[in-house]
N, C-alpha and C positions, 0 to 999 in steps of 0.2 A: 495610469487609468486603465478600467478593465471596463468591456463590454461585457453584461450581464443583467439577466432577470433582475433588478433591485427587488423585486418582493421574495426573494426568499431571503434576502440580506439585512433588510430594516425590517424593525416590526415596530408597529404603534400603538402605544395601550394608554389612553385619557393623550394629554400634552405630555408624554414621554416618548423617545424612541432606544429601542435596544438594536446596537449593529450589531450584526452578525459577521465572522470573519470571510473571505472570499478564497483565501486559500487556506484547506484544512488539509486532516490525512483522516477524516472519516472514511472508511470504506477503504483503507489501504491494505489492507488482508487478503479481503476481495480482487482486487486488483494485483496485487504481486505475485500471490500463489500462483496464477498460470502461466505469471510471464515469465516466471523461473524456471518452471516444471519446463517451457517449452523451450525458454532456451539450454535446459540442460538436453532437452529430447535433441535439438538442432546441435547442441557440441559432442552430445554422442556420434552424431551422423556423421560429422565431420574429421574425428578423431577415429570413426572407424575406418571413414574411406582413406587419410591421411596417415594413423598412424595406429593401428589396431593393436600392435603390443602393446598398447599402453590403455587400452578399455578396460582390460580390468585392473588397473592400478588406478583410473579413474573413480570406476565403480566401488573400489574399496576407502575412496577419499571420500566418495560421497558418504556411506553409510559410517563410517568412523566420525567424518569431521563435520558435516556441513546437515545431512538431513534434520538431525534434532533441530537445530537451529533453522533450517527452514519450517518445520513443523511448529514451531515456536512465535513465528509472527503474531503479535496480539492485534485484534481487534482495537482501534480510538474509538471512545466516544465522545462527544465533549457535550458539556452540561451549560446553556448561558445562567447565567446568574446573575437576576432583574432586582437591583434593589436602587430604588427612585429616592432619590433627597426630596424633603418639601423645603 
């Protein structure tokens, strides 16, 4: 059971209802992007105070193996699609 606005979840059009899902990944781009960037800004901080030879063998795993693919996150949209039996 989830506490939640029902009206942005049901909608009603004549005697039909279209649910809407409660858990999506609309907007997960949005939301991932900075919590990456910042935890990489926090593992740099840590890695510099703890073990600095190794920031730039960090920084060179980053740009080789990982930024494309952080840059690469898509955008979901999702589409409902309302078609009513009589």
């Amino acid at each position: 059971m989830h506490g939640t606005v029902t009206g942005n979840h049901i909608k009603f059009k004549g005697e039909h209802i279209t649910l809407i899902p409660i858990r999506h990944l609309e907007g997960i781009k949005t939301l991932l992007q900075p919590v990456i960037n910042y935890s990489f800004y926090i593992y740099r901080i840590i890695l510099g105070h703890f073990r600095p030879s190794e920031s730039e063998n960090f920084a060179r795993k980053y740009v080789t193996e990982w930024r494309k693919r952080f840059l690469s996150i898509k955008n979901v949209e999702y589409r409902i699609k309302t078609e009513f039996l009589d």
